[in-house]
C-alpha positions in Angstrom: 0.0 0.0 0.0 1.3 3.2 -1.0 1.8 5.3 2.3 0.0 8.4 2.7 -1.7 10.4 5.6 -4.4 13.2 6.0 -3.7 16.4 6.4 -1.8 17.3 9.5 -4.4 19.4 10.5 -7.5 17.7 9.2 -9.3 17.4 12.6 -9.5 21.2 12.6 -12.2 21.2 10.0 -14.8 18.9 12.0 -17.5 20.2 13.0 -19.8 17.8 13.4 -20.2 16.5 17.3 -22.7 13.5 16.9 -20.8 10.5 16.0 -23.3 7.9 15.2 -21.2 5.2 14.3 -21.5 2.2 16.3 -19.1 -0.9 16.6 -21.3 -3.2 18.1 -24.5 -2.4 16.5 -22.2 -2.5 13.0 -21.2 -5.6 13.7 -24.6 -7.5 13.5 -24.9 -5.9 9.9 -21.3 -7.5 8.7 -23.3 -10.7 7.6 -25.7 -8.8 5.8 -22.6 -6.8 4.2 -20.9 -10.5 3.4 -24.2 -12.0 1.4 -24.2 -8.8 -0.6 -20.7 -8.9 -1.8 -20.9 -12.8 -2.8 -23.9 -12.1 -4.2 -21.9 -9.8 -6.2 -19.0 -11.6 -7.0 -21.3 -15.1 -7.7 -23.1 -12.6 -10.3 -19.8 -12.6 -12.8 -20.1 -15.1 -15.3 -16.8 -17.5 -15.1 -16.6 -17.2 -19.2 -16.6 -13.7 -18.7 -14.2 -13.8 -16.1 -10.3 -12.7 -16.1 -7.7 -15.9 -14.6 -6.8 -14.9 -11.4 -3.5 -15.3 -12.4 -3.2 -12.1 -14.5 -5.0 -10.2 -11.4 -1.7 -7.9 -10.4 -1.6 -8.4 -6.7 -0.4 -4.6 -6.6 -3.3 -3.0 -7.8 -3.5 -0.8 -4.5 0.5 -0.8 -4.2 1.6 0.1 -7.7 -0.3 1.8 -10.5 -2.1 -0.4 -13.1 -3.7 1.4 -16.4 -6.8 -1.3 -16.6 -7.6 1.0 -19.4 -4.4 0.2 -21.3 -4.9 -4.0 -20.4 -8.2 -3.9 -22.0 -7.3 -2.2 -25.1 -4.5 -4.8 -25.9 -6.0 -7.9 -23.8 -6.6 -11.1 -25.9 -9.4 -11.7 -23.7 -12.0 -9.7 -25.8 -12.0 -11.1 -29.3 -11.4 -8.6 -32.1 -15.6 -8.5 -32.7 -15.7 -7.9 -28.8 -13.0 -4.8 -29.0 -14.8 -3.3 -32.2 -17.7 -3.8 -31.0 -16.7 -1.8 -27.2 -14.8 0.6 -28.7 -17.9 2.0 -30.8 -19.9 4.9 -29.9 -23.9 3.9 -29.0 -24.8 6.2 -32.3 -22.2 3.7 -34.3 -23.9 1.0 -32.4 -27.4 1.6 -33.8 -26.8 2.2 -37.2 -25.5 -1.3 -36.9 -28.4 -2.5 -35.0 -30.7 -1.2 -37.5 -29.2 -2.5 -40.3 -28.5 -6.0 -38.9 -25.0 -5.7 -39.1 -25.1 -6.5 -35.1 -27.5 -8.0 -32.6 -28.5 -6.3 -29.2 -27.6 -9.6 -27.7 -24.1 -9.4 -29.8 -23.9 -5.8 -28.0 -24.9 -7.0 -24.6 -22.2 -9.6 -24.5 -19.5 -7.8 -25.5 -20.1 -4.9 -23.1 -20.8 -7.3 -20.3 -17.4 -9.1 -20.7 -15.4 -5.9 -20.8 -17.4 -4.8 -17.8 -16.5 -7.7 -15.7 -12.5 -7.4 -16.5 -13.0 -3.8 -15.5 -14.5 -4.6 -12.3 -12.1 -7.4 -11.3 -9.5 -4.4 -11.6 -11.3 -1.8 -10.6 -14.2 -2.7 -8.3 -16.1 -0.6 -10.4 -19.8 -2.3 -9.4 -22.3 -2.7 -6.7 -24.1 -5.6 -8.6 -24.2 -7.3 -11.9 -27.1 -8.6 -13.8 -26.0 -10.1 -17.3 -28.6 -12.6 -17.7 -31.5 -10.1 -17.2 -29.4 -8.1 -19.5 -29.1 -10.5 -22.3 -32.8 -11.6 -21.7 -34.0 -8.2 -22.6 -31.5 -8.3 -25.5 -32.6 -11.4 -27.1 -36.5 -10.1 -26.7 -35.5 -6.7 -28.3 -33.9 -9.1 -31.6 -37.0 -11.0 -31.8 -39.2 -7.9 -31.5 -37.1 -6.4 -34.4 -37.0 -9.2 -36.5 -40.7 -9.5 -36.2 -42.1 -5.9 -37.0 -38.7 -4.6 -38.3 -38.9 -1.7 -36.1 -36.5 -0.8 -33.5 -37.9 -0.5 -30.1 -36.9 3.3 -29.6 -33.5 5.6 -29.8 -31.8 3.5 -27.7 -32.9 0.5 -28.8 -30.3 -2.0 -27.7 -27.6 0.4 -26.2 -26.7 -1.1 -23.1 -26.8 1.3 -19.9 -24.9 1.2 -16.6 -26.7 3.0 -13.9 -25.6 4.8 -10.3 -26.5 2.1 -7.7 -28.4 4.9 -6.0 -31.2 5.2 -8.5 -33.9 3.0 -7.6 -34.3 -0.5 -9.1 -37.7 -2.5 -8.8 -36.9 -5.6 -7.1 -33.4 -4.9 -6.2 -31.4 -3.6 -2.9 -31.1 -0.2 -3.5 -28.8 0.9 -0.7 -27.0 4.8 -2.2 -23.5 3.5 -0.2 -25.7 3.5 3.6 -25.3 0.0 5.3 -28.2 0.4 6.8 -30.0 0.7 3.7 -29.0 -2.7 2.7 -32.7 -3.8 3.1 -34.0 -1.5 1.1 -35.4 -3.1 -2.6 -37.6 -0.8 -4.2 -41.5 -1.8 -5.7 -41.3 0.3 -8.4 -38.0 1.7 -11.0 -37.1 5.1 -10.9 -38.4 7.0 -13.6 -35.3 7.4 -15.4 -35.3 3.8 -15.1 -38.7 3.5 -16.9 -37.8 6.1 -19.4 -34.7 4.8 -20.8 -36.1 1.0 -20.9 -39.4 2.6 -22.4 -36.3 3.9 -25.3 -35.0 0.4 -25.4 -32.3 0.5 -23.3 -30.8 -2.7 -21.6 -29.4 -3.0 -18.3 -27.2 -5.4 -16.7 -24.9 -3.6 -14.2 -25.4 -1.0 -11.4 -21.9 0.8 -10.4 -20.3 1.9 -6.9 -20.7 5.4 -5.2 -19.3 6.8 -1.6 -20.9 6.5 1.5 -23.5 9.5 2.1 -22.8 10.3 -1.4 -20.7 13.1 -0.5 -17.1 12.6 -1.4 -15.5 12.9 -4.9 -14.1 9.6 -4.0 -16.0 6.3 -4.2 -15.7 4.3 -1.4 -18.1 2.8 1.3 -18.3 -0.2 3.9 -20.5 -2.6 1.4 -17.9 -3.0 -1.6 -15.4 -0.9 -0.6 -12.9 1.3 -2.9 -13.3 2.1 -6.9 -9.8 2.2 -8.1 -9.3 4.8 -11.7 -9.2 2.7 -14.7 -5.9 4.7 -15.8 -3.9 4.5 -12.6 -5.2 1.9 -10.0 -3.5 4.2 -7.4 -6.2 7.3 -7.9 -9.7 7.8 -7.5 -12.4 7.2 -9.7 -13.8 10.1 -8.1 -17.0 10.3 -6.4 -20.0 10.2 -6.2 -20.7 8.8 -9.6 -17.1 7.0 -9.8 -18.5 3.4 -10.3 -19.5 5.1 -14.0 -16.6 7.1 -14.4 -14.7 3.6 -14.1 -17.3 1.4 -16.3 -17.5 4.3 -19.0 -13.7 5.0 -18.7 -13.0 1.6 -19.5 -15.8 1.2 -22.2 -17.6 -1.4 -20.3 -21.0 0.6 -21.1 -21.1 3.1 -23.9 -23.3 5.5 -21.9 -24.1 5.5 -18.2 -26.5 7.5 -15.7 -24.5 9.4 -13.2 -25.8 12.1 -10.0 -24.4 15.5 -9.2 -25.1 17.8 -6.3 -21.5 18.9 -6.4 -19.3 17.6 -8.9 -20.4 13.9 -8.9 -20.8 13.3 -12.5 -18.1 15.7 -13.3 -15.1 14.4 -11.2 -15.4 10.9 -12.0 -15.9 11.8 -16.0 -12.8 14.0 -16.0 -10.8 11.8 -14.0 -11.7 8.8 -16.0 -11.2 10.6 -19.2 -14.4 10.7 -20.7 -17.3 13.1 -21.3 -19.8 13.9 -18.7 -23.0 16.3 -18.2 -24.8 17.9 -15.6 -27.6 19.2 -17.3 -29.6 22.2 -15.6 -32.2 21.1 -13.0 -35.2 19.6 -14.0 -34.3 18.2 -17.4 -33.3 14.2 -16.5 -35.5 13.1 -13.6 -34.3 12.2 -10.3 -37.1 11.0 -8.6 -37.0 6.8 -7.2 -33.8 7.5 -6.4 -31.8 6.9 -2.7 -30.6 10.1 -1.1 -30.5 12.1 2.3 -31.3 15.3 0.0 -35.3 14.4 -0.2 -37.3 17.8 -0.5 -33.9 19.9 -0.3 -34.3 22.6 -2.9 -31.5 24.9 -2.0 -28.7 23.4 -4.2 -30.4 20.5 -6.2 -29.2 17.2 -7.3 -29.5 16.4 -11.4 -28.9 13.4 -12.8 -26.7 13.0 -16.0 -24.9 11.0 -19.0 -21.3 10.0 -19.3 -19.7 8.9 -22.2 -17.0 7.8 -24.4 -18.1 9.5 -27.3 -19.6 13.2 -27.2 -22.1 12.3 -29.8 -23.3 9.9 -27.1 -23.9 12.8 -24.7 -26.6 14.6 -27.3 -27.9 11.1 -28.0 -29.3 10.5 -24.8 -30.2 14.1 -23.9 -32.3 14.3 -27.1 -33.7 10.6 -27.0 -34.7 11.0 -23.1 -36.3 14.5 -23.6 -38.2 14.3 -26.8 -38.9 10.9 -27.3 -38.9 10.1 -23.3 -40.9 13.0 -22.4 -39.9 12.3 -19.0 -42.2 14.7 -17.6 -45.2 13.0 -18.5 -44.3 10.1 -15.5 -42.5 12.9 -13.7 -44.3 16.5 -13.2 -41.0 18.1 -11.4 -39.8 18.0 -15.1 -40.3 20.5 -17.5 -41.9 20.1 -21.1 -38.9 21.8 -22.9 -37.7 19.6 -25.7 -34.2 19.3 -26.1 -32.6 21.9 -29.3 -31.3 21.2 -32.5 -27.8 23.8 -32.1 -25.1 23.7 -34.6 -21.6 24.2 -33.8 -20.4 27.5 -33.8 -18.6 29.8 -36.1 -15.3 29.9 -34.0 -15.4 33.2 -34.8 -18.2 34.0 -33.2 -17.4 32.5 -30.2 -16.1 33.8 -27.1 -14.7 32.0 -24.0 -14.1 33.2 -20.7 -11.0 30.7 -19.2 -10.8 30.3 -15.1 -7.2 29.3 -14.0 -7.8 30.5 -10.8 -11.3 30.5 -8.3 -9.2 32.7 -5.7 -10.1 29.8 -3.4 -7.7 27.0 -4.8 -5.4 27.5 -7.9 -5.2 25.4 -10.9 -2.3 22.6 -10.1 0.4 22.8 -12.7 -1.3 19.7 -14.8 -4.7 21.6 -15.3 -3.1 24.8 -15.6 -1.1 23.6 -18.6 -4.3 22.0 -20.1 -6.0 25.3 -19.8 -2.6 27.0 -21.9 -3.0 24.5 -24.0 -6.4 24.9 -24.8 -6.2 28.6 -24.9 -3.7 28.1 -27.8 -5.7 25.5 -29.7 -9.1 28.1 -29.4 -6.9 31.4 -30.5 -5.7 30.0 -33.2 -9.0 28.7 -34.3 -10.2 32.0 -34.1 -12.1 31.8 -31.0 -12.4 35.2 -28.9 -10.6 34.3 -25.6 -10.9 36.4 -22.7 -9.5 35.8 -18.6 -12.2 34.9 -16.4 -11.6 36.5 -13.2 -12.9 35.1 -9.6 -16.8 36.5 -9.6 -18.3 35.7 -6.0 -16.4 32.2 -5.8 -15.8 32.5 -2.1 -19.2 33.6 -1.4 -20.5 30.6 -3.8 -18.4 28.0 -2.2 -19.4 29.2 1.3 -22.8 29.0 0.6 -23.0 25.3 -1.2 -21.2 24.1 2.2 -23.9 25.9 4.3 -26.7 24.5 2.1 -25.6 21.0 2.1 -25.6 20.8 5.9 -28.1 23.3 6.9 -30.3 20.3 8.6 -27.6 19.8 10.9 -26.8 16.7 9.0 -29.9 15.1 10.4 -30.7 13.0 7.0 -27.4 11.9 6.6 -27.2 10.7 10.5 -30.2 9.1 10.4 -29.3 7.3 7.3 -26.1 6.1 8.9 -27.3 5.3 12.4 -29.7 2.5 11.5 -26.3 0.2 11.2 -23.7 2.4 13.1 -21.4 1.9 10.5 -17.5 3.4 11.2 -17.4 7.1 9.1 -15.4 7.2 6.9 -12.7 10.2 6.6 -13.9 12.0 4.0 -17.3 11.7 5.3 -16.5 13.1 8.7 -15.4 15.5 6.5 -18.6 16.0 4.4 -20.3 16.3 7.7 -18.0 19.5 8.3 -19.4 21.3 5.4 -21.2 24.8 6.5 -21.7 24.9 10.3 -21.4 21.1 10.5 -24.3 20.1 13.1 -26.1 23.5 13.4 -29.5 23.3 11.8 -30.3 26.3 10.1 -34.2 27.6 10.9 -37.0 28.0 7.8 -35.8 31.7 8.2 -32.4 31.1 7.6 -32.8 28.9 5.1 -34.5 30.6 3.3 -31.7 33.3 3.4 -29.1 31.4 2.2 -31.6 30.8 -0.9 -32.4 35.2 -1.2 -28.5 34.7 -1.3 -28.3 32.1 -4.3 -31.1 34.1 -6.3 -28.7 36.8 -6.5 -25.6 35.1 -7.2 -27.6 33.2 -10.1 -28.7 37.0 -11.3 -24.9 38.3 -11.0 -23.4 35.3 -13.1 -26.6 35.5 -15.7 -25.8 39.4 -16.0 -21.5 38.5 -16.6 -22.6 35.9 -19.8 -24.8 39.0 -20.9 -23.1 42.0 -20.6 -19.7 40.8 -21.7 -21.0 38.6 -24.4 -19.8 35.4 -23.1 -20.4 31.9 -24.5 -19.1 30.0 -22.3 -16.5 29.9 -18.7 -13.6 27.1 -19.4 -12.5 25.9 -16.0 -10.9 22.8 -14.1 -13.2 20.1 -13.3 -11.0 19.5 -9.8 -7.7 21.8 -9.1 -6.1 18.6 -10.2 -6.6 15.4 -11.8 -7.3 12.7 -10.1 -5.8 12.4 -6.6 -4.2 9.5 -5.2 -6.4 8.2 -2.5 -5.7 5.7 -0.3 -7.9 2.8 0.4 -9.8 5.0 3.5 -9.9 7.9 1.4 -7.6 10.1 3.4 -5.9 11.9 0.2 -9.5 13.7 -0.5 -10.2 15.3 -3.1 -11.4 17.4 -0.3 -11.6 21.0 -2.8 -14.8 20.6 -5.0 -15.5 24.7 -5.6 -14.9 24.1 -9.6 -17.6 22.0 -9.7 -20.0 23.1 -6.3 -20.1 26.6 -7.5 -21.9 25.5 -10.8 -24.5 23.5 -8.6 -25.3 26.5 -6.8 -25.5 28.5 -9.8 -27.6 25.8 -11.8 -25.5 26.0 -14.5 -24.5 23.4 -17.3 -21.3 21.7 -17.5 -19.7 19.6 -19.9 -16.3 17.7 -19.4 -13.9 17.2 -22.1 -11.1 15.5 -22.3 -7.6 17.8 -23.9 -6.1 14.3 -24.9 -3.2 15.4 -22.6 -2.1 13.1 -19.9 0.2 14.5 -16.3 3.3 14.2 -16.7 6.0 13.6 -14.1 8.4 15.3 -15.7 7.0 18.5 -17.0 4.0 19.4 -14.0 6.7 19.7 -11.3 5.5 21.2 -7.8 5.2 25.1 -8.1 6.3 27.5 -5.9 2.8 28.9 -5.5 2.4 30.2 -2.0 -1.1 28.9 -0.4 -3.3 31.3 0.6 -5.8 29.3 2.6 -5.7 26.1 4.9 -8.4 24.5 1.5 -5.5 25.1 -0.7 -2.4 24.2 1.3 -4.1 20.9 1.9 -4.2 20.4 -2.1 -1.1 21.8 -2.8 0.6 19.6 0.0 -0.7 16.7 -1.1 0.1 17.0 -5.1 2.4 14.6 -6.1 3.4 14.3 -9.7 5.1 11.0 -9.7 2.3 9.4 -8.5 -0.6 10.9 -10.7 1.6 10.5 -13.6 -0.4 9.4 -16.6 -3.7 10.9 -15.3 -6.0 12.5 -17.6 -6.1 15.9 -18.0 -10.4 17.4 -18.5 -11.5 20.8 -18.3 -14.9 21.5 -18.0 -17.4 24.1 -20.3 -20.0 26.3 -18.2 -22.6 27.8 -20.0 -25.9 29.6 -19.0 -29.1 28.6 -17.5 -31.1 25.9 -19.6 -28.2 26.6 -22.5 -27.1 23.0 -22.4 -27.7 22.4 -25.7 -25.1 25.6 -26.8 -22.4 23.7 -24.2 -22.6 20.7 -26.4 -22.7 22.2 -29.3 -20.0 24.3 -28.2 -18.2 21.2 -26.7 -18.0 19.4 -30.4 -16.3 22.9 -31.5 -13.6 22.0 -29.1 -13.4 18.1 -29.8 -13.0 19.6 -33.7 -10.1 22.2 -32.1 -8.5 20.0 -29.6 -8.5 17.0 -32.5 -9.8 14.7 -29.7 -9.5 10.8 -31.0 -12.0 9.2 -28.7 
């Protein structure tokens, strides 16, 4: 194990007082916890299954690029590697002209899945055979009407364990939720099968939902598919990891501060949060229920950005989500075209004022900066607006119950906390609940910060901000999570703000050799704690993602925009 420590002064954040964790009490739930992961591991099909042999002991000890292993292994036939290595719009031109069958589709996915997971605990649960069931009755269907069954018709999907299943434990990374199988699917659930999707594996997420880190006391720690010593990130980092390492060609993530973001940028691949209301939420496992400060979305990541539009379009228009779910709104999703570069003009964040840039996103931002001048793009320096303000007040919102849903979420099984979760429980004022009154402050507070930010794209005629994703890539984290990320203003502000973002890979990697420790000069205990713990040698190799903010309900623009810079950045996905 690769020795590391928390921050020397970590126990100066906490500010929670309640411990509910419980050794005893947790100890009657371990049986529960050891039925769920054989359950688990009993669910991977031996055919499907790497030798244990070629498992590197060292996987927490020395970095492994599972990303890397599957592209060359010999263990996925060529048809299986084509097949994987296809975007889901490839994928259904082939499915509709019979050049491939959903079940061919299914398989192959399902096998890369499960070498993925053997090397990155990358699931909560695996259900191939339902998957391939679904498959075979999707061929027949189309072979007897010669229609396909929707958009999606045959794209296999992973899916957060948190969103609710019918007839599965849906436990959101609480132990004591372990019991908890849902009656009925979430409605994204129901949209995307109503579209044709096929399902057949649901991937990990942190306990309480709340680190940028996946790890929890059911399956424990996802490792990142490109360095087995980093995170996946967190909370969606079971689909960061499956995505990353094309074991699904799209997948459903969560973000309430960064959690579809982190894990896509960390994991190299293309992620959205969508503005509020768009993709439903609702069926799904959370301690946020009727919190409507700073508000949870759900998402697509994927491997190919023409995946992202794909399931936006197909889920809005053709899902009409809000006719199962009245919190969404009727808007159908845009038609945009990319942009006259021209045209164009792009505000670039290399600093928040909270927590600089470290010197591998810093020189993905130059670099980018270079590829958009010289494509003609207007580039201006985005200077901090508010962001201390901003990140101040998403802390204070996602604690201002006093942590009372989390606690009583945890308590049931008295489960040990986790470090980063003692530190999620720090966020804000920790355990003071905030009255209706004072709530509803911190909200007068957002309104206005939403109207300042709305007023900055207007008045100075920006398209879009260009910012990190995390002040890093991803961080090493040891196997209790003590390495953090523990910095998520890049992506929290934007939560606040309701804003859509759109990670994109720059095709650049961190490199030990060029993003050397700077001499940058900390200016807050947030930011000596990531600068201190930045260590080049061992995120070698990481990806480096930036992340594309546009306005309000402009998410079709930021993808539209986003192929602009896949064009500009000559992105090979």
């Amino acid at each position: 194990m690769v020795s590391l420590s928390s921050p020397a002064n970590i126990e100066s954040f906490y500010k929670f007082t309640d411990d509910v964790s419980n050794p005893e009490l947790f100890e009657s739930w371990k049986p529960k916890i050891a039925s769920y992961q054989k359950a688990l591991s009993s669910a991977l099909p031996e055919e499907y299954k790497l030798p244990e042999s070629e498992i590197p002991s060292t996987l927490d000890d020395e970095s492994f690029n599972t990303v890397k292993f599957l592209f060359e292994t010999k263990h996925l036939s060529a048809a299986e590697h084509e097949i994987t290595e296809s975007s889901a719009t490839q994928l259904l031109e082939k499915l509709s002209s019979k050049k491939l069958t959903a079940v061919e589709v299914l398989k192959a996915f399902a096998h890369r899945a499960v070498i993925a997971h053997q090397l990155t605990n990358l699931a909560c649960e695996f259900f191939i055979n339902e998957g391939l069931a679904r498959a075979k009755q999707l061929d027949e269907q189309f072979a007897t009407t010669g229609k396909l069954a929707g958009p999606l018709h045959g794209i296999p999907i992973s899916l957060k364990e948190q969103i609710g299943y019918a007839g599965k434990i849906t436990h959101g990374g609480w132990v004591g939720w372990l019991d908890n199988i849902p009656k009925e699917d979430a409605v994204t659930v129901q949209v995307l099968r109503n579209l044709g999707a096929v399902f057949y594996v649901r991937t990990n997420e942190p306990q309480t939902l709340m680190h940028l880190d996946s790890n929890n006391n059911i399956v424990g720690r996802t490792r990142n598919p490109h360095n087995s010593l980093l995170t996946a990130g967190g909370s969606s980092g079971g689909e960061g990891a499956c995505v990353g390492a094309k074991g699904s060609p799209l997948g459903v993530g969560t973000d309430i501060g960064g959690s579809i973001r982190a894990p896509a940028a960390f994991s190299g691949t293309y992620g959205l949060r969508p503005t509020t209301r768009r993709i439903s939420t609702f069926g799904g496992v959370s301690s946020g229920k009727g919190q409507e400060s700073v508000v949870a979305v759900a998402g697509p990541l994927a491997g190919h950005l023409e995946d992202i539009e794909l399931f936006m379009k197909s889920y809005i228009n053709d899902g009409q989500p809000w006719n199962i779910d009245q919190w969404c709104i009727p808007v159908p999703w845009r038609d945009v075209p990319v942009p006259e570069p021209s045209k164009l003009t792009v505000a670039i964040m290399y600093d928040d004022g909270i927590v600089k840039a470290l010197p591998p996103i810093e020189r993905g931002l130059k670099y980018t900066e270079e590829k958009l001048k010289k494509a003609g793009v207007n580039v201006i320096e985005f200077k901090p607006l508010a962001c201390e303000e901003l990140y101040k007040l998403a802390n204070e919102m996602y604690s201002c119950d006093g942590n009372y849903a989390q606690k009583e979420m945890l308590r049931p099984s008295g489960e040990p906390l986790l470090p980063l979760t003692k530190w999620a429980l720090s966020f804000g004022k920790g355990d003071h609940a905030y009255t209706v009154t004072e709530n509803r402050e911190l909200n007068y507070q957002r309104d206005n910060l939403r109207k300042l930010y709305n007023d900055y794209f207007v008045k100075n005629k920006v398209d879009l901000i260009l910012c990190p994703n995390y002040c890093g890539t991803a961080p090493v984290c040891a196997q209790d999570g003590v390495e953090g990320p523990y910095y998520w203003g890049y992506t929290s502000h934007f939560n606040v703000l309701d804003l859509p973002g759109l990670v994109v890979p720059t095709g650049l990697y961190a490199d030990k050799n060029v993003d050397v420790k700077s001499s940058h000069q900390p200016r807050s205990e947030i930011e000596a704690i990531e600068y201190n713990k930045y260590k080049p040698e061992l995120v070698h190799d990481a990806p480096i993602a930036l992340q594309l903010v546009g306005r309000r309900y402009f998410d079709e623009e930021v993808v539209a925009i986003g192929k602009l810079f896949k064009q500009v950045l000559e992105l090979k996905e």
